[in-house]
N, CA, C and O atoms as a printed pandas DataFrame, in Angstrom:
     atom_number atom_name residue_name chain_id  residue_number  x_coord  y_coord  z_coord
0              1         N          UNK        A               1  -38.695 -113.733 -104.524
1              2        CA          UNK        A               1  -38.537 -113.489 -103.111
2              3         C          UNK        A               1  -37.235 -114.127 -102.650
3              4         O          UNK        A               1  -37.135 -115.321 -102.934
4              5         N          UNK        A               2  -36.279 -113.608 -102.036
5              6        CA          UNK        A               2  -34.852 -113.681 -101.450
6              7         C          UNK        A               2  -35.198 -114.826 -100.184
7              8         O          UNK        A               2  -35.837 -114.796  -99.132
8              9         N          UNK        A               3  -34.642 -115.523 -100.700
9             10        CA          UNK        A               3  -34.457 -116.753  -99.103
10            11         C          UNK        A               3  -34.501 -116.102  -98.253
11            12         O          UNK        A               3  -34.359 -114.908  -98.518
12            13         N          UNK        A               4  -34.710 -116.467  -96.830
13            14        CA          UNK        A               4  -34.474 -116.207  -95.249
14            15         C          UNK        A               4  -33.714 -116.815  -95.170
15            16         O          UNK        A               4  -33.075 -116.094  -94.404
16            17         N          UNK        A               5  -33.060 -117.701  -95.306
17            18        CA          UNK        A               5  -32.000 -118.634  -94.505
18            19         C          UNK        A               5  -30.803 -118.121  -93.551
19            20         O          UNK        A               5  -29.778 -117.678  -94.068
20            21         N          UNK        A               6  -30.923 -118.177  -92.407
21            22        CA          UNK        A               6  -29.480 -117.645  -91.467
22            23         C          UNK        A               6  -27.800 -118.619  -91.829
23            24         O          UNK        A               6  -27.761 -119.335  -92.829
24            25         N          UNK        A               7  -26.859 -118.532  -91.127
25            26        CA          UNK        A               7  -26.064 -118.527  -91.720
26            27         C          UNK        A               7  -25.709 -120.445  -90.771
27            28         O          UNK        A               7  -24.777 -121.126  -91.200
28            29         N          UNK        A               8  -26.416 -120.869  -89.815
29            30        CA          UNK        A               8  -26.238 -121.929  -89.692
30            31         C          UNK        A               8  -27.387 -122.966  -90.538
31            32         O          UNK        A               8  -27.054 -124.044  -91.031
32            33         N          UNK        A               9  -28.501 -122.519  -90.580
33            34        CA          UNK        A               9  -29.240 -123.504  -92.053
34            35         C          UNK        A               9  -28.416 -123.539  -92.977
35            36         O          UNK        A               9  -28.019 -124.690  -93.158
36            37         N          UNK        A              10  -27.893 -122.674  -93.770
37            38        CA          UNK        A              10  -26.852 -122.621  -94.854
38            39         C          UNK        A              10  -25.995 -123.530  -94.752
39            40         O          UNK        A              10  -25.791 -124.205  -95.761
40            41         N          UNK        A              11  -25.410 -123.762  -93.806
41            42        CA          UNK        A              11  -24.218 -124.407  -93.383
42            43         C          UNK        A              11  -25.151 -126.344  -93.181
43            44         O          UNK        A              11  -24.866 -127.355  -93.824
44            45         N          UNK        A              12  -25.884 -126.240  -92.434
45            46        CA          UNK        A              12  -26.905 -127.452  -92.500
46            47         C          UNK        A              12  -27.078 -127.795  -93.404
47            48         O          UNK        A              12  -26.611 -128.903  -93.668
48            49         N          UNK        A              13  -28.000 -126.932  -94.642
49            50        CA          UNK        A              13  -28.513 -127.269  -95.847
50            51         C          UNK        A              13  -27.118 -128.059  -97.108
51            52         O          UNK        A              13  -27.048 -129.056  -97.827
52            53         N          UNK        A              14  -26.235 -126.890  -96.762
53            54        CA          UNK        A              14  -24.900 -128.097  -97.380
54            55         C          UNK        A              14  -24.516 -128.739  -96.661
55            56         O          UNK        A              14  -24.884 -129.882  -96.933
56            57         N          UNK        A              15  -23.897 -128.709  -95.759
57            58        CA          UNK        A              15  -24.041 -130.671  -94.995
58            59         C          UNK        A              15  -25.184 -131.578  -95.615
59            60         O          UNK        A              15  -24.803 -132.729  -95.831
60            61         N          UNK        A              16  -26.246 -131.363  -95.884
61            62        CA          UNK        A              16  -26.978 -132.698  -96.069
62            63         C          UNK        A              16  -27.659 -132.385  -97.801
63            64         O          UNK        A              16  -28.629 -132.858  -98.393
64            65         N          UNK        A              17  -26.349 -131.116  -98.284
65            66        CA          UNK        A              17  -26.910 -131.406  -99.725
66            67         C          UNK        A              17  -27.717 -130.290 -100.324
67            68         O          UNK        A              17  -27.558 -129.752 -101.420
68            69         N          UNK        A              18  -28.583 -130.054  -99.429
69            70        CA          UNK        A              18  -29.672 -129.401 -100.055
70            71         C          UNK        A              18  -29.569 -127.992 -100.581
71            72         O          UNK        A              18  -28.716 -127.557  -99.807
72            73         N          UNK        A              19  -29.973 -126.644 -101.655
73            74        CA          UNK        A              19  -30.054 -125.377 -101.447
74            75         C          UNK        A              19  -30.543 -125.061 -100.662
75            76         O          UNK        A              19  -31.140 -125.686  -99.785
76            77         N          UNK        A              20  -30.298 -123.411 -100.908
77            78        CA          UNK        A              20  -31.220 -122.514  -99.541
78            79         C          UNK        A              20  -32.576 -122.721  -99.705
79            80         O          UNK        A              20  -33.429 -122.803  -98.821
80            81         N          UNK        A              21  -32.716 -122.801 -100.930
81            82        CA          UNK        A              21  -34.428 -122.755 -101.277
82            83         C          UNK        A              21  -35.034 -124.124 -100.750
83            84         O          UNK        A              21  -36.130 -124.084 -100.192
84            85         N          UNK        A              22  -34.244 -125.567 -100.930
85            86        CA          UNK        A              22  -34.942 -126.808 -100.676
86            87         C          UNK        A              22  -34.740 -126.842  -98.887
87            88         O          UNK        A              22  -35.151 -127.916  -98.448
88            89         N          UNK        A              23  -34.248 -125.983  -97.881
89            90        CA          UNK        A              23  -33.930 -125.783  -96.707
90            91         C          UNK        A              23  -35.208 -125.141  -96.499
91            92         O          UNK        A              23  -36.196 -125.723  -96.051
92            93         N          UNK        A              24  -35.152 -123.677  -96.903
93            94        CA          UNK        A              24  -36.362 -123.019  -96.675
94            95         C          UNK        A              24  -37.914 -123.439  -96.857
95            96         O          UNK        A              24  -38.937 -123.012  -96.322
96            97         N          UNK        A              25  -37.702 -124.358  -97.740
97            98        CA          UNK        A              25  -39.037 -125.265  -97.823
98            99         C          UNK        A              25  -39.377 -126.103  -96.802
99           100         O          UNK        A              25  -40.551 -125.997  -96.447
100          101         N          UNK        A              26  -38.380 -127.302  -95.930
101          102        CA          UNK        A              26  -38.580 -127.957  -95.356
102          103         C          UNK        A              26  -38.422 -127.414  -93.929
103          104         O          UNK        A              26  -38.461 -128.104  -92.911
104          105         N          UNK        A              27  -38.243 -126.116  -93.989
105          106        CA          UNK        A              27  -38.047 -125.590  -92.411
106          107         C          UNK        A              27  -39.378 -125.186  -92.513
107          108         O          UNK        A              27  -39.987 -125.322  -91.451
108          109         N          UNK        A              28  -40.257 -124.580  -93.755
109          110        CA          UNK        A              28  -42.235 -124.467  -93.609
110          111         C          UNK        A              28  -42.838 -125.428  -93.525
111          112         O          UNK        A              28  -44.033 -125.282  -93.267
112          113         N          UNK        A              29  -42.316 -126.812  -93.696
113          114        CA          UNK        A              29  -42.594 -128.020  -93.946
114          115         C          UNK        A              29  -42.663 -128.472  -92.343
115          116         O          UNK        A              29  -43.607 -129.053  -91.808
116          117         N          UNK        A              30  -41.730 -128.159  -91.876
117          118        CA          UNK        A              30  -41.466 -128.520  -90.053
118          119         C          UNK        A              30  -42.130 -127.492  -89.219
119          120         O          UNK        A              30  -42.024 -127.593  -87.997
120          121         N          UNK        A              31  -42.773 -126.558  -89.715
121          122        CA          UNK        A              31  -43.442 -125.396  -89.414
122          123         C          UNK        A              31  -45.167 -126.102  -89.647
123          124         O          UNK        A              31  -46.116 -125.677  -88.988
124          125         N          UNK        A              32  -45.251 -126.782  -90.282
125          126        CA          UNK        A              32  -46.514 -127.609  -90.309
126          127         C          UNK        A              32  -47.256 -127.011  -91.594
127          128         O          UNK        A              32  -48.306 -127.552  -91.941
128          129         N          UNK        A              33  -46.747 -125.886  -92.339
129          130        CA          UNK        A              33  -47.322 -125.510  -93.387
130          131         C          UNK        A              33  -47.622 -126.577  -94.673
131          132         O          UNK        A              33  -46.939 -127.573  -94.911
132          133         N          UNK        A              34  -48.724 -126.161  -95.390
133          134        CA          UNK        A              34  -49.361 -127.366  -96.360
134          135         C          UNK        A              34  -48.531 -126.520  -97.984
135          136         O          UNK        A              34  -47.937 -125.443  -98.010
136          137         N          UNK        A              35  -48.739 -127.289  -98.926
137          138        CA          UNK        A              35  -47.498 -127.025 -100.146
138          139         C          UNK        A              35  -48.958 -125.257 -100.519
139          140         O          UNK        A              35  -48.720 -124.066 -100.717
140          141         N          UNK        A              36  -49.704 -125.694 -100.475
141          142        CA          UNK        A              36  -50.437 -123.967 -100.912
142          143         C          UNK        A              36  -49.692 -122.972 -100.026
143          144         O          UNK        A              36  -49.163 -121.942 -100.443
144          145         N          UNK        A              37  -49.707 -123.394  -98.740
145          146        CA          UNK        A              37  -49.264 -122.165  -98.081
146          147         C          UNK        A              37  -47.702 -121.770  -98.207
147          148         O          UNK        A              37  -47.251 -120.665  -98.511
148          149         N          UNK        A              38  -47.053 -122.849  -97.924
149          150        CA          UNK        A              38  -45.440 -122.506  -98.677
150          151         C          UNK        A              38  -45.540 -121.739  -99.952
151          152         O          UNK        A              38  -44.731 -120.821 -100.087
152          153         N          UNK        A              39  -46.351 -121.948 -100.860
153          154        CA          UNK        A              39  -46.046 -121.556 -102.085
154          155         C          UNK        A              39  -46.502 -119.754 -101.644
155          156         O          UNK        A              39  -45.773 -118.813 -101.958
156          157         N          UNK        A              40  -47.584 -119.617 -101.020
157          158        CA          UNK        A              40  -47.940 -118.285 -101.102
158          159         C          UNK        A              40  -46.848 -117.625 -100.234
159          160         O          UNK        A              40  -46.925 -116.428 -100.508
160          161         N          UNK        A              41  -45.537 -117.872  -99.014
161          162        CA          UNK        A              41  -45.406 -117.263  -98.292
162          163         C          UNK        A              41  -44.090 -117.103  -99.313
163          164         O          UNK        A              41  -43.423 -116.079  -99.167
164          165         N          UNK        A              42  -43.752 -117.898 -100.164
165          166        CA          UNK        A              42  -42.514 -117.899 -100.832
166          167         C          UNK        A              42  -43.214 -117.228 -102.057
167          168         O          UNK        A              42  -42.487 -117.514 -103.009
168          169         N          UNK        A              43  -44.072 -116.614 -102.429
169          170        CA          UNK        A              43  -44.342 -116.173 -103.833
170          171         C          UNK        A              43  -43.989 -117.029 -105.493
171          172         O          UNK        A              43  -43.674 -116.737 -106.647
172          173         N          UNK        A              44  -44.299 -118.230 -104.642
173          174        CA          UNK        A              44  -43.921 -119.300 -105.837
174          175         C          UNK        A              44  -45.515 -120.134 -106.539
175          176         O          UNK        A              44  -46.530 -119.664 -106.026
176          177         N          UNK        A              45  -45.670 -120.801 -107.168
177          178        CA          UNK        A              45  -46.707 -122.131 -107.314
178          179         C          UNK        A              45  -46.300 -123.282 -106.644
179          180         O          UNK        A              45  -45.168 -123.584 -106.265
180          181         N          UNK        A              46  -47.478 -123.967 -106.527
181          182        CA          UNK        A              46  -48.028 -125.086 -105.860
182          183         C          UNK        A              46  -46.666 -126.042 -106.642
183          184         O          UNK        A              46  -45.653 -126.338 -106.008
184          185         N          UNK        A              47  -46.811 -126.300 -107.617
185          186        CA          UNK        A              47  -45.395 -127.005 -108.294
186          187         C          UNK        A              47  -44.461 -126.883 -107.940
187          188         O          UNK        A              47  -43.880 -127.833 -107.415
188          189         N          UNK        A              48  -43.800 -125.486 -108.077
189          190        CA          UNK        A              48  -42.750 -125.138 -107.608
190          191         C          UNK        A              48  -42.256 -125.695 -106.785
191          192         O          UNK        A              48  -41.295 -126.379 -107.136
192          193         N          UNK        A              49  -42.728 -125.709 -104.898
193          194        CA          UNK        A              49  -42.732 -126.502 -104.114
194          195         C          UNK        A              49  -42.360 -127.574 -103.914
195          196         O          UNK        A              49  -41.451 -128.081 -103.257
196          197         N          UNK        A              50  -43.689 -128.146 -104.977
197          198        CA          UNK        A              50  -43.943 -129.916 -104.763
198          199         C          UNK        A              50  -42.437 -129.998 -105.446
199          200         O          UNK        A              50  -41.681 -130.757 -104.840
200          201         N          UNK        A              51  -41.793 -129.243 -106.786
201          202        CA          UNK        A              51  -40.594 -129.481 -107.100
202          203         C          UNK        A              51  -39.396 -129.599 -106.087
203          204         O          UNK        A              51  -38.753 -130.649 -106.057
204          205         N          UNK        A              52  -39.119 -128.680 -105.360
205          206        CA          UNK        A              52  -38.168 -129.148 -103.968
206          207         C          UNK        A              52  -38.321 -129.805 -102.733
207          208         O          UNK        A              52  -37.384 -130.034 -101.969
208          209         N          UNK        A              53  -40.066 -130.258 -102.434
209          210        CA          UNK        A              53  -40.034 -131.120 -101.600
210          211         C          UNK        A              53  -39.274 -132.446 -102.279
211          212         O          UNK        A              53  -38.306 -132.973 -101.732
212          213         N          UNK        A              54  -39.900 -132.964 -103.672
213          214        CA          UNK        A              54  -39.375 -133.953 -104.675
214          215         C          UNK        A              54  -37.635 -134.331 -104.505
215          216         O          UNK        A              54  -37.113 -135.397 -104.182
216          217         N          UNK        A              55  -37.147 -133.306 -104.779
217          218        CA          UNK        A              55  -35.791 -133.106 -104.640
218          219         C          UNK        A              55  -35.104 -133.149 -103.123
219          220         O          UNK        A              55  -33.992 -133.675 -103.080
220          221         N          UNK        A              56  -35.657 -132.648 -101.877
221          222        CA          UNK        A              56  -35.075 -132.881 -101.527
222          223         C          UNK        A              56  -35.715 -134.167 -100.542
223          224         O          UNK        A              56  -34.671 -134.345  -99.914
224          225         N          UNK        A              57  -36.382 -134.884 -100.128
225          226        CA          UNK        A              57  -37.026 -136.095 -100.138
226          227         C          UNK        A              57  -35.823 -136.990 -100.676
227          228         O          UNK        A              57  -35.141 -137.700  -99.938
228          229         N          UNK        A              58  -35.640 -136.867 -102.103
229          230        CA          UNK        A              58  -34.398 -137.538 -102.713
230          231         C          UNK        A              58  -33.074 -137.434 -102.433
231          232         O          UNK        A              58  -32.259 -138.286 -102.786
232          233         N          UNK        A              59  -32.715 -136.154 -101.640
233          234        CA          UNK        A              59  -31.309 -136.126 -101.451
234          235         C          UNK        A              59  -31.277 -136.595  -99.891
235          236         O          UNK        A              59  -30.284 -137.222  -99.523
236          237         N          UNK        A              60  -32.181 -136.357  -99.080
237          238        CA          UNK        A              60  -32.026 -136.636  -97.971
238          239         C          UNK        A              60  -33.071 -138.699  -97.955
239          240         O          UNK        A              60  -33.350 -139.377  -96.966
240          241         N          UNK        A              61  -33.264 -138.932  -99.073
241          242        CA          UNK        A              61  -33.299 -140.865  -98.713
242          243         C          UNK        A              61  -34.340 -141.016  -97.902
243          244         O          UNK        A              61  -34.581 -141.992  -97.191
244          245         N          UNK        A              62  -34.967 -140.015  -98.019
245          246        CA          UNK        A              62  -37.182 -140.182  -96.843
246          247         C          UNK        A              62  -37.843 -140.154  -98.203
247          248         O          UNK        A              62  -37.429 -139.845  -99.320
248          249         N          UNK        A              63  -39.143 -140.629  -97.687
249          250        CA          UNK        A              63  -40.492 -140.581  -98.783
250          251         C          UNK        A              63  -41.804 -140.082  -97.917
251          252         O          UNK        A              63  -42.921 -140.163  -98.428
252          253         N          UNK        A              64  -41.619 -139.556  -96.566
253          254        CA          UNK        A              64  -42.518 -138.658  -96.618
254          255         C          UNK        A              64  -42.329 -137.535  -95.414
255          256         O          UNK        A              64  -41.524 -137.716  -94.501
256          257         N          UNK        A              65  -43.053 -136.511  -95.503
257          258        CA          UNK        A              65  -43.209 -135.664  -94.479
258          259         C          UNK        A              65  -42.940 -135.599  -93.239
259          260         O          UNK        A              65  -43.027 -134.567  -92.574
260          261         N          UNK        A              66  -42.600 -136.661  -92.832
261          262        CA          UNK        A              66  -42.503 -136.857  -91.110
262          263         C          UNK        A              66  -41.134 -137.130  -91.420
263          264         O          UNK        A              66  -40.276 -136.265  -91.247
264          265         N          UNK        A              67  -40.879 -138.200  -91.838
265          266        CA          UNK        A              67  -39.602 -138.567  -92.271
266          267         C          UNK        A              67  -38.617 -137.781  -92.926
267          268         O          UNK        A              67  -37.434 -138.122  -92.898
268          269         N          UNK        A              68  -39.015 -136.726  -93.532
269          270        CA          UNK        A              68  -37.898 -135.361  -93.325
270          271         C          UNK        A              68  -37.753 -134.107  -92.724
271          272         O          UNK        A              68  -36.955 -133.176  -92.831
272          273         N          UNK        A              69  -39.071 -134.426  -91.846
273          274        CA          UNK        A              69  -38.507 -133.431  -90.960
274          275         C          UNK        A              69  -38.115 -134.007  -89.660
275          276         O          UNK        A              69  -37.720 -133.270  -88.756
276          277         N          UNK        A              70  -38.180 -134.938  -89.557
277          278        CA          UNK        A              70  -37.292 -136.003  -88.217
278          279         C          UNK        A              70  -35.672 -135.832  -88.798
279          280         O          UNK        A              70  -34.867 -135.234  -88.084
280          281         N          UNK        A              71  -35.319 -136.286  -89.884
281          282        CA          UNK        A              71  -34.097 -136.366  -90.287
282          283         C          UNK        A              71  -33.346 -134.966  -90.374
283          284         O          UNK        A              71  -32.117 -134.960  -90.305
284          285         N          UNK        A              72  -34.286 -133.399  -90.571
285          286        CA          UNK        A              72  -33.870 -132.339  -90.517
286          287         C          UNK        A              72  -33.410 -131.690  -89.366
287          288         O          UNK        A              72  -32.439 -130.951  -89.201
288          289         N          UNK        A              73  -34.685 -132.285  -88.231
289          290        CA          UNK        A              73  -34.395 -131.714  -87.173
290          291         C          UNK        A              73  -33.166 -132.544  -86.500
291          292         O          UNK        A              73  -32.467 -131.843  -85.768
292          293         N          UNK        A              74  -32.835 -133.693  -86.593
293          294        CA          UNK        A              74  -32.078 -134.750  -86.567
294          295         C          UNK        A              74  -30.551 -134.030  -86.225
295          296         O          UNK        A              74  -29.785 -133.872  -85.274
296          297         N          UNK        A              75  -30.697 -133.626  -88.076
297          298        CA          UNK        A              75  -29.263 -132.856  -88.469
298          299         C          UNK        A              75  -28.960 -131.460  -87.934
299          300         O          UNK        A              75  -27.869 -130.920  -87.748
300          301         N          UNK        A              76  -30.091 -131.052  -87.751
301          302        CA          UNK        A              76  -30.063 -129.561  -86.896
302          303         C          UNK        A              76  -29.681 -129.869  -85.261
303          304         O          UNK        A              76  -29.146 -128.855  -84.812
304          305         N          UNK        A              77  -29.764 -130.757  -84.399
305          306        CA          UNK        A              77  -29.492 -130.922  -83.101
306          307         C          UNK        A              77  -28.102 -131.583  -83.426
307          308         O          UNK        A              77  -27.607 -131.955  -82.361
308          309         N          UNK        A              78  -27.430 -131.819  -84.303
309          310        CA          UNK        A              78  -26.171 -132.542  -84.277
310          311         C          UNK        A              78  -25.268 -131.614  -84.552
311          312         O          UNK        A              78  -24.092 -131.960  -84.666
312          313         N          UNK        A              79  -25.562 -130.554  -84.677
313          314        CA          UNK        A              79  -24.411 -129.523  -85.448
314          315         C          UNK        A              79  -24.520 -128.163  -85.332
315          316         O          UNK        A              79  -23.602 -127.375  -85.106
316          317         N          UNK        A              80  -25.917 -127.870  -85.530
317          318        CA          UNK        A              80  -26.262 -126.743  -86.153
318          319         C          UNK        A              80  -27.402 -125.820  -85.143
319          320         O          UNK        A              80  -28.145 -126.359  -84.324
320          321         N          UNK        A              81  -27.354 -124.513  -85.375
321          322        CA          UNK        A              81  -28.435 -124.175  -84.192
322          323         C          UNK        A              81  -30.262 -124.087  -84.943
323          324         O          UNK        A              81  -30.519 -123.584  -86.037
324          325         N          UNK        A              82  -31.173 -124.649  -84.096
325          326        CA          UNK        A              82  -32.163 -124.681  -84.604
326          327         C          UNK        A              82  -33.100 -123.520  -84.768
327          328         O          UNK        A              82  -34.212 -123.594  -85.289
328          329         N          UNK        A              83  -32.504 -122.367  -84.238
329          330        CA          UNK        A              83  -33.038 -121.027  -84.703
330          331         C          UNK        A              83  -32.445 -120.622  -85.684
331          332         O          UNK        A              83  -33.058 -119.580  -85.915
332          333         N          UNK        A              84  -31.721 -120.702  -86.395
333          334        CA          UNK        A              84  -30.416 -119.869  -87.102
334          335         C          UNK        A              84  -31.314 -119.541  -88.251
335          336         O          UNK        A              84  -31.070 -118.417  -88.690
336          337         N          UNK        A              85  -32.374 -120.230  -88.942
337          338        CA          UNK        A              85  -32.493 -119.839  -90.082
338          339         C          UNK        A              85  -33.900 -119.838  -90.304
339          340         O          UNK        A              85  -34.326 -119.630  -91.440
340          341         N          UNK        A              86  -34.663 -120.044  -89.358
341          342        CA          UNK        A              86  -36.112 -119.720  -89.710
342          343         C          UNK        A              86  -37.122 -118.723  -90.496
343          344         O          UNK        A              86  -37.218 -117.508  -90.317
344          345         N          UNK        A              87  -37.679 -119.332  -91.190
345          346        CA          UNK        A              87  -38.841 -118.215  -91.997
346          347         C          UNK        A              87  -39.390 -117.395  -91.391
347          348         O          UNK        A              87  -40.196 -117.785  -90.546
348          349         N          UNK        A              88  -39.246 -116.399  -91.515
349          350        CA          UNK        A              88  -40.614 -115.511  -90.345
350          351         C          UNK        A              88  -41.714 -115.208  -92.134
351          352         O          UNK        A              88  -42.803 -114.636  -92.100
């Protein structure tokens, strides 16, 4: 399944590092979705997931859930527009 990402997440997601795919995760992640449901809307496994929450957790210096999506939305009000790249 082809990312959603618009063209200011893109631009976000490299500012703070991340791919489209570890973006698109944490924008379902800030969407309140649980790692089953990410995995089903992305046509991936439960691993898969837990693999780029892992990763990007690590690039962005949080250890949990709240704490990266505070720091996402963070980086999204400093720069970037917070619709630009949402999952539908």
């Amino acid at each position: 399944m082809k990312s959603d990402i618009g063209t200011e997440r893109r631009r976000l997601a490299r500012r703070c590092g991340l791919t489209a795919r570890e973006a698109e995760v944490l924008d379902l992640i800030a969407r309140g979705m649980s790692n089953g449901e990410i995995a089903a809307h992305m046509g991936v496994v439960t691993k898969t997931v837990k693999n780029h929450i892992n990763r990007t957790y690590a690039k962005l210096g949080v250890r949990t859930r709240s704490e990266a999506i505070e720091m996402w939305m963070d980086q999204a009000g400093s720069g970037a527009d917070n619709g630009g790249g949402a999952v539908e």
